[in-house]
C-alpha positions as CSV (number, residue, x, y, z in Angstrom):
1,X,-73.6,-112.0,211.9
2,X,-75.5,-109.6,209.4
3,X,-74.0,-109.9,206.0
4,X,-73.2,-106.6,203.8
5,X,-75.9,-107.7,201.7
6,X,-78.5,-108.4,204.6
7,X,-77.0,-104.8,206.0
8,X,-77.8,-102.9,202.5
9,X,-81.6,-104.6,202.4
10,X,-81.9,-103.3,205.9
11,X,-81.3,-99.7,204.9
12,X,-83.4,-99.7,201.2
13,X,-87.0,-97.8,201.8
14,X,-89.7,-100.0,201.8
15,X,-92.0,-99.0,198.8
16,X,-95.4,-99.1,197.9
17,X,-94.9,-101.2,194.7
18,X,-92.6,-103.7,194.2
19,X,-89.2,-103.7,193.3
20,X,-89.8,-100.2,192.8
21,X,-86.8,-97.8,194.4
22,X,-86.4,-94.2,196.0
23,X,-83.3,-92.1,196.5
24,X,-82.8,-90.8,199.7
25,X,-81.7,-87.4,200.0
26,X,-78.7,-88.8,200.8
27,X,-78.2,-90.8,197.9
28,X,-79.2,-87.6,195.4
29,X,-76.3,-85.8,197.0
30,X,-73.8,-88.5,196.5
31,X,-75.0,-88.5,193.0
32,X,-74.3,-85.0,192.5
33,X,-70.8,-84.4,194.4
34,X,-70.0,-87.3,192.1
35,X,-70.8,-85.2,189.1
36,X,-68.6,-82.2,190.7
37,X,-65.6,-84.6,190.9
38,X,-65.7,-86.0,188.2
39,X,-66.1,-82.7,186.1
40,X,-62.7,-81.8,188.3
41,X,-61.3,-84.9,186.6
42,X,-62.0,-85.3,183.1
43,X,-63.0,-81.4,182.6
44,X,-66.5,-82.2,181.7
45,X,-68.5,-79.4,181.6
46,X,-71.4,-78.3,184.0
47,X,-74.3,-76.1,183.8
48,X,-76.0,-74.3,186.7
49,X,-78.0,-70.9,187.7
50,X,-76.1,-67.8,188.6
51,X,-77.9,-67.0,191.7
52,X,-75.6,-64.6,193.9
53,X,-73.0,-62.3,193.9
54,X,-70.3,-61.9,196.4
55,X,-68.0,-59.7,197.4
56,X,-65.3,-61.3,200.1
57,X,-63.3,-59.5,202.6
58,X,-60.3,-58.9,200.5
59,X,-62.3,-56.9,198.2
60,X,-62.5,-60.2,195.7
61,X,-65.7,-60.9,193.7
62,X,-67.2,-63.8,193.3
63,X,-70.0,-65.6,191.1
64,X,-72.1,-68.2,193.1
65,X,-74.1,-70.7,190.8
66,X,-76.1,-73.0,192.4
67,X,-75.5,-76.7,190.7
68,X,-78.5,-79.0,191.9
69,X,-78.6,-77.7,195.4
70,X,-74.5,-77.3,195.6
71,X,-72.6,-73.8,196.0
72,X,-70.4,-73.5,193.4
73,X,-68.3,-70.6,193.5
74,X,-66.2,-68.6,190.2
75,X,-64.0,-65.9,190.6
76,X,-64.7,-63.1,188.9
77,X,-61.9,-63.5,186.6
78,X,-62.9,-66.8,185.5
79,X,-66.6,-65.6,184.7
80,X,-64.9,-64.0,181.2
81,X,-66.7,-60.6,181.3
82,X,-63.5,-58.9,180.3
83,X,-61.1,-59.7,178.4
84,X,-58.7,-56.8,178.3
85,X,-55.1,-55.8,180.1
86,X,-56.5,-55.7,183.9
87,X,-55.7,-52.3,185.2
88,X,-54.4,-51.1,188.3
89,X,-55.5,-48.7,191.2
90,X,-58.5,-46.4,191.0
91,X,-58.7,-47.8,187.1
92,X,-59.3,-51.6,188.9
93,X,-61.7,-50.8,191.2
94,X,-63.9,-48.9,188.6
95,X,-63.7,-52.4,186.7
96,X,-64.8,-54.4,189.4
97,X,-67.6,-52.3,190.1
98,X,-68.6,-52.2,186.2
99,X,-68.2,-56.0,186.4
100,X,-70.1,-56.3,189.6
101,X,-72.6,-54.5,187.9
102,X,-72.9,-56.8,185.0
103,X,-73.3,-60.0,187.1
104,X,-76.4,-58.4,189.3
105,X,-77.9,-58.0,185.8
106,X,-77.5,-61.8,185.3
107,X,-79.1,-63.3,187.9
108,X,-80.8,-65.9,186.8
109,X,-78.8,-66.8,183.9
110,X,-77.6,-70.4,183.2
111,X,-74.1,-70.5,183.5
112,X,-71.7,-73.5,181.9
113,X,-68.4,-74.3,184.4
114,X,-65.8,-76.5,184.8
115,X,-64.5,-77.6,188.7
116,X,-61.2,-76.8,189.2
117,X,-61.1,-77.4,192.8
118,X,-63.5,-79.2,195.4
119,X,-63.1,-80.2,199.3
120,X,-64.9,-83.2,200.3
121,X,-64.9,-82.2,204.2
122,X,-66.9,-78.7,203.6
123,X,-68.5,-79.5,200.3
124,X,-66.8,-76.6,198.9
125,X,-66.5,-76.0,194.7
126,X,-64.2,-73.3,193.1
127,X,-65.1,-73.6,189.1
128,X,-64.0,-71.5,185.6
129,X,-66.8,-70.2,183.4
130,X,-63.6,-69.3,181.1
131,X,-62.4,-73.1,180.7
132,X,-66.5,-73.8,179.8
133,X,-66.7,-70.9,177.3
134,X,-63.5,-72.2,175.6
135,X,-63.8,-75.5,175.4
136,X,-67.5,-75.1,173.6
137,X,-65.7,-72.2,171.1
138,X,-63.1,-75.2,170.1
139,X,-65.8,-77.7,169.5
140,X,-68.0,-75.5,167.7
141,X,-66.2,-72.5,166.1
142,X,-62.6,-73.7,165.6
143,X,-63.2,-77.4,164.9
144,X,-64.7,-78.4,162.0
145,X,-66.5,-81.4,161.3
146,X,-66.1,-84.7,158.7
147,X,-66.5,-82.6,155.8
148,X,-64.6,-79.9,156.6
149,X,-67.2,-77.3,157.4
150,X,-67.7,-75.8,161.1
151,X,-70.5,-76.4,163.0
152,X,-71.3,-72.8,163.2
153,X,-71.1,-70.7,160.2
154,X,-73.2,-67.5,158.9
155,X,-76.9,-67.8,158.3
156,X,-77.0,-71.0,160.8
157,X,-79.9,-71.4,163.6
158,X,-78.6,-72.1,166.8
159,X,-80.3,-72.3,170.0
160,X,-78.7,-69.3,172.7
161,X,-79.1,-68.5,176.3
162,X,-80.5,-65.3,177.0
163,X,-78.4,-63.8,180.3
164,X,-79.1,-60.4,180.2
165,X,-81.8,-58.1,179.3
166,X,-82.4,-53.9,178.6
167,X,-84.9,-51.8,177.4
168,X,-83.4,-51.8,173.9
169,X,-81.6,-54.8,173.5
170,X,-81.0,-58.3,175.1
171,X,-77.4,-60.7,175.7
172,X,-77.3,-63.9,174.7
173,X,-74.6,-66.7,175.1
174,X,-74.2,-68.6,172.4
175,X,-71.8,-72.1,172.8
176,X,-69.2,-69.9,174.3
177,X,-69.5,-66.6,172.3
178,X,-71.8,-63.3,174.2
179,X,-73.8,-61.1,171.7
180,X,-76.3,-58.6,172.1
181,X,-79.1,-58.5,169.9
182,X,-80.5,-55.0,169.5
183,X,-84.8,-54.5,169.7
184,X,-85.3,-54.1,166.0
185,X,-83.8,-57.6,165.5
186,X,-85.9,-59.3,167.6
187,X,-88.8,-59.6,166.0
188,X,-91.3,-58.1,163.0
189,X,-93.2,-56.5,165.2
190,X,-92.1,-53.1,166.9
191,X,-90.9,-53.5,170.4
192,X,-91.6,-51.1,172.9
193,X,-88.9,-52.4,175.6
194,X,-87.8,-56.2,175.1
195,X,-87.7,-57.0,178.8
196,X,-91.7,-57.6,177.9
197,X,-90.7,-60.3,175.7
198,X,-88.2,-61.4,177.1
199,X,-86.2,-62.8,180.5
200,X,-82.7,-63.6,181.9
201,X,-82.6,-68.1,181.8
202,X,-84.3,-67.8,178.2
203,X,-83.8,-70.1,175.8
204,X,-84.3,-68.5,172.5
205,X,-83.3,-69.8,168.3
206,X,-81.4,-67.0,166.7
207,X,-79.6,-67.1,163.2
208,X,-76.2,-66.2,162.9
209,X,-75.3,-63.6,160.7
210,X,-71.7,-63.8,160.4
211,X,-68.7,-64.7,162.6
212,X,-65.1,-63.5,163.6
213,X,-63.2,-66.2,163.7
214,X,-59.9,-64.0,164.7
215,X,-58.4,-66.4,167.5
216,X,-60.2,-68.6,170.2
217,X,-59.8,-65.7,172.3
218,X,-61.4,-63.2,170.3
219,X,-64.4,-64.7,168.3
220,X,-67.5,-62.5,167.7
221,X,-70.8,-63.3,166.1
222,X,-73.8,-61.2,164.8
223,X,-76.8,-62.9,165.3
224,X,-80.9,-61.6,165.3
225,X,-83.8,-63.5,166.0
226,X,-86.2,-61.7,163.7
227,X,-85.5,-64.0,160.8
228,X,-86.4,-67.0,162.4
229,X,-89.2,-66.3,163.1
230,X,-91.7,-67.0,159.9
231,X,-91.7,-64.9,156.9
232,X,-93.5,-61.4,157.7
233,X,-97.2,-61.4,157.2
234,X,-99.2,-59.2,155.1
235,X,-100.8,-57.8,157.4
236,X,-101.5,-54.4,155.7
237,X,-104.0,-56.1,154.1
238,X,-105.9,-55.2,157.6
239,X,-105.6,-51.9,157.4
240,X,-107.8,-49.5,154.9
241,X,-106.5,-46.3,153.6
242,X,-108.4,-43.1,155.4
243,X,-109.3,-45.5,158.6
244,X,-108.7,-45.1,161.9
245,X,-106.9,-48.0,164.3
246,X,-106.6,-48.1,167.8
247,X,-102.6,-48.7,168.7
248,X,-100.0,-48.0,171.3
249,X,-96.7,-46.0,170.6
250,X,-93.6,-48.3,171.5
251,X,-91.0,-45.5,170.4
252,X,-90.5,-42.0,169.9
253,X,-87.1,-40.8,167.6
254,X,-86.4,-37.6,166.1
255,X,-90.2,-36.8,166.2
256,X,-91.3,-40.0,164.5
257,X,-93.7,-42.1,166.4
258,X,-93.7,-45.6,166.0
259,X,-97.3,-47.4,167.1
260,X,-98.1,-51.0,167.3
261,X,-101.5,-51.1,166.2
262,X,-104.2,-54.0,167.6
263,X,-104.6,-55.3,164.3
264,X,-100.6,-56.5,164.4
265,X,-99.5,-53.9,162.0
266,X,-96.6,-51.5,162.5
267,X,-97.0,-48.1,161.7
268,X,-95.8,-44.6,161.7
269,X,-96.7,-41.4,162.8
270,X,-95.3,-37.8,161.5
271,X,-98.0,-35.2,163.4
272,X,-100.9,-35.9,165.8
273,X,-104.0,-33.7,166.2
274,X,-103.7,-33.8,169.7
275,X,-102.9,-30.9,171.8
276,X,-101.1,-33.2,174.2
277,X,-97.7,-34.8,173.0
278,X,-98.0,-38.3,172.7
279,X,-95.5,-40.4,175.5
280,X,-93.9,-43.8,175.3
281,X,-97.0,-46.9,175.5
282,X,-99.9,-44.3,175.0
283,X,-102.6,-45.9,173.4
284,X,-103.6,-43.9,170.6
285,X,-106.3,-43.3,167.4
286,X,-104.1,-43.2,164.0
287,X,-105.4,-42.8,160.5
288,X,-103.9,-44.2,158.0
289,X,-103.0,-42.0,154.7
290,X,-100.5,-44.4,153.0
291,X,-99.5,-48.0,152.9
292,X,-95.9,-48.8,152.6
293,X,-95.2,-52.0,150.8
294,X,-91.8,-52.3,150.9
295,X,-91.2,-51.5,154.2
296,X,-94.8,-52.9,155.7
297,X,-95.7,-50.3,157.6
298,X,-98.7,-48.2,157.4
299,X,-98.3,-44.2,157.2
300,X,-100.6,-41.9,159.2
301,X,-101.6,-39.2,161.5
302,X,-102.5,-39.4,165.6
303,X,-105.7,-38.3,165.4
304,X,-106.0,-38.9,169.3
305,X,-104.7,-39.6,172.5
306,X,-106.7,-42.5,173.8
307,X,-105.0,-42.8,176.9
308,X,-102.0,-41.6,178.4
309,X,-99.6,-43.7,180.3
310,X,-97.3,-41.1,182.5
């Protein structure tokens, strides 16, 4: 008779080089759904990609993350988008349709869960996003460490998730706690619209200006990513008073237009000698008539419209 041993030498891949192994698919699944489980046992906590939203036919919405090739699904309750009294009636289903909303805008985004239920005949997985996000702002907001202090406190650099993105601002996740970080704080250099810098699954350093430490329910941080980043340059250095630059406007407010110029330099424009109004990532011809130290930005005039982008 074939032993269990003899059985098990039977069924190992034959490979190339020896004593050398390969996982079968097989074997990379059990690997996995042995992960789920034993996140449903000890709580561990889990990371995937939120890569679908649902809507069942009771009207219910769902988050689907995809963890290593497995469909995990999240109730929209337990993604902690809201955190309110739920209302009821027509005041609900506006809700679900803001909150549906918000998780199309997060596609993409790496999501931390915790199993809270599994079946092993359909390879099914209902998890919490909400048990995740409070278990990490005990550990790292509440808690402190051997000498007292917390292991995030203001003016900290932290490492953050970016899960959503706008024109004027981006949404991180940071252990547990959301933020949005508005354009002018993420970087030196003027911004015309962030989603050019940056995308949902991001993984970006920030510094944490302050935090709210009100209850583990309700903490809130201010972060930016701006000072991270190295000290600002000089670079008006580059630019020469009663010269001409070539730029592109990134922003328009209150009849101020803010250029990036090609030399790296921010700058600012009060008039333009154009007959055409300049538009939103127009490149343009500015001159410069003053240099701004102390705020490091160079003061001038739109001589011309290089090149309109309608």
């Amino acid at each position: 008779p074939i032993t269990a041993a003899a059985s098990r030498r039977r069924e190992r891949v034959l490979t190339i080089d020896a004593r050398d192994e390969i996982q079968t698919d097989e074997d990379r699944e059990a690997i996995i759904w042995h992960d789920i489980q034993n996140s449903h046992r000890t709580r561990r906590i889990l990371t995937g990609m939120l890569d679908g939203v649902e809507k069942t036919e009771s009207g219910l919405t769902l988050a689907v993350v995809n963890y290593r090739g497995f469909r995990v699904a999240i109730p929209v309750k337990e993604m902690m988008l809201y955190t309110g009294k739920t209302p009821s009636g027509r005041e609900f289903m506006e809700l679900m349709d803001r909150l549906h909303r918000i998780l199309n805008s997060r596609l993409g985004a790496e999501i931390d869960f915790v199993v809270k239920g599994y079946d092993n005949d359909t390879r099914s997985v209902v998890a919490s996003r909400r048990d995740a996000m409070l278990r990490k702002r005990q550990t790292f907001y509440m808690d402190t460490d051997e000498a007292g202090e917390y292991r995030i406190y203001d003016g900290r650099i932290i490492q953050a998730r970016v899960i959503a993105t706008a024109e004027k601002a981006i949404r991180i996740e940071a252990f547990g706690v959301e933020c949005s970080v508005m354009a002018r704080d993420l970087s030196w250099d003027w911004i015309g619209d962030a989603r050019d810098r940056f995308s949902v699954g991001d993984q970006v350093l920030v510094r944490v200006l302050s935090v709210n430490r009100e209850d583990i329910e309700h903490i809130s941080i201010k972060a930016d990513l701006r000072s991270v980043s190295d000290a600002r340059q000089d670079n008006l250095r580059l630019c020469r008073l009663q010269s001409k630059y070539a730029g592109t406007v990134t922003d328009i407010h209150k009849g101020v237009v803010y250029i990036r110029l090609t030399n790296g330099v921010n700058a600012i424009a009060h008039s333009c000698y154009d007959l055409r109004a300049p538009g939103k990532s127009d490149d343009v011809s500015f001159a410069v008539t003053r240099l701004d130290e102390e705020q490091g930005v160079a003061v001038g005039i739109i001589t011309r419209i290089i090149k309109q982008h309608l």
